[in-house]
C-alpha positions as CSV (number, residue, x, y, z in Angstrom):
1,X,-5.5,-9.4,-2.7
2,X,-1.5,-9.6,-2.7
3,X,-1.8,-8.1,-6.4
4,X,-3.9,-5.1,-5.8
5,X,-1.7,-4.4,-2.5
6,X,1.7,-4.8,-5.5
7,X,-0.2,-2.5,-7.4
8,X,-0.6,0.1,-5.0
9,X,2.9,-0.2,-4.0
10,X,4.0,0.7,-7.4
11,X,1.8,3.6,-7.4
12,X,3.5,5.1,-4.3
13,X,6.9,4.4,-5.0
14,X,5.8,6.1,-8.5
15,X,4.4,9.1,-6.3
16,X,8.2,9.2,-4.4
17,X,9.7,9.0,-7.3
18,X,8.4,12.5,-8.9
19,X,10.6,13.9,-6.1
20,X,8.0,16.3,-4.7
21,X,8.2,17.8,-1.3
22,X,7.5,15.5,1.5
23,X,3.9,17.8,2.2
24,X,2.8,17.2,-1.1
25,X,3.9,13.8,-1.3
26,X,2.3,12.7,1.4
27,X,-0.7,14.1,0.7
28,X,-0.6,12.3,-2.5
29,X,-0.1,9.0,-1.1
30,X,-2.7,9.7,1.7
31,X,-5.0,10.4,-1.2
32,X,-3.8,7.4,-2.9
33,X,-4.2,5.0,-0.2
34,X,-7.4,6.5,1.5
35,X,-9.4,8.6,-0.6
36,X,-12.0,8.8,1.7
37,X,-10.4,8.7,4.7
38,X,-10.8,4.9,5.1
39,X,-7.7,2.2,5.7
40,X,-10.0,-0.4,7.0
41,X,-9.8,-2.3,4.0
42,X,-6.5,-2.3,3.4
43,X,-5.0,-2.5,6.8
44,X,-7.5,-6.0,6.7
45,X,-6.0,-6.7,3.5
46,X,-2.3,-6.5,5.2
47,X,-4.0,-8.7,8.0
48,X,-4.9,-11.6,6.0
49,X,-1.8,-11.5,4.3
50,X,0.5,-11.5,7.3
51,X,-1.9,-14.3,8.8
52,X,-2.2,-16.5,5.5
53,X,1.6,-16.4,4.8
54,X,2.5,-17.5,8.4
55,X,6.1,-16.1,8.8
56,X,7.0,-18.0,5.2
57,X,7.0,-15.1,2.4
58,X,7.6,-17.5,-0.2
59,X,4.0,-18.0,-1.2
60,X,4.1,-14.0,-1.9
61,X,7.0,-14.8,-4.7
């Protein structure tokens, strides 16, 4: 789970980097993030994270 939310944090700090405009890089990482429309997953995702970890980030290191 951490590794996949990694992952797409590398893509959209990729997507930043081409130095589009902020339009089109939005839409990008909208696209990225929810290509059909849906965060449930990975605002769940961040949820179990945030819960799991406790306040102590070391275990995400």
């Amino acid at each position: 789970m951490s590794e996949e939310l990694v992952a797409a944090l590398e893509l959209v700090i990729g997507i930043v980097a081409e130095g589009l405009d902020d339009a089109h890089t939005g839409k990008r990482v909208r696209e990225l993030l929810a290509p059909h429309g849906d965060l449930d997953k990975l605002q769940a995702d961040c949820e179990a994270i945030r819960v799991w970890s406790d306040g102590n980030h070391l275990p995400l290191l």
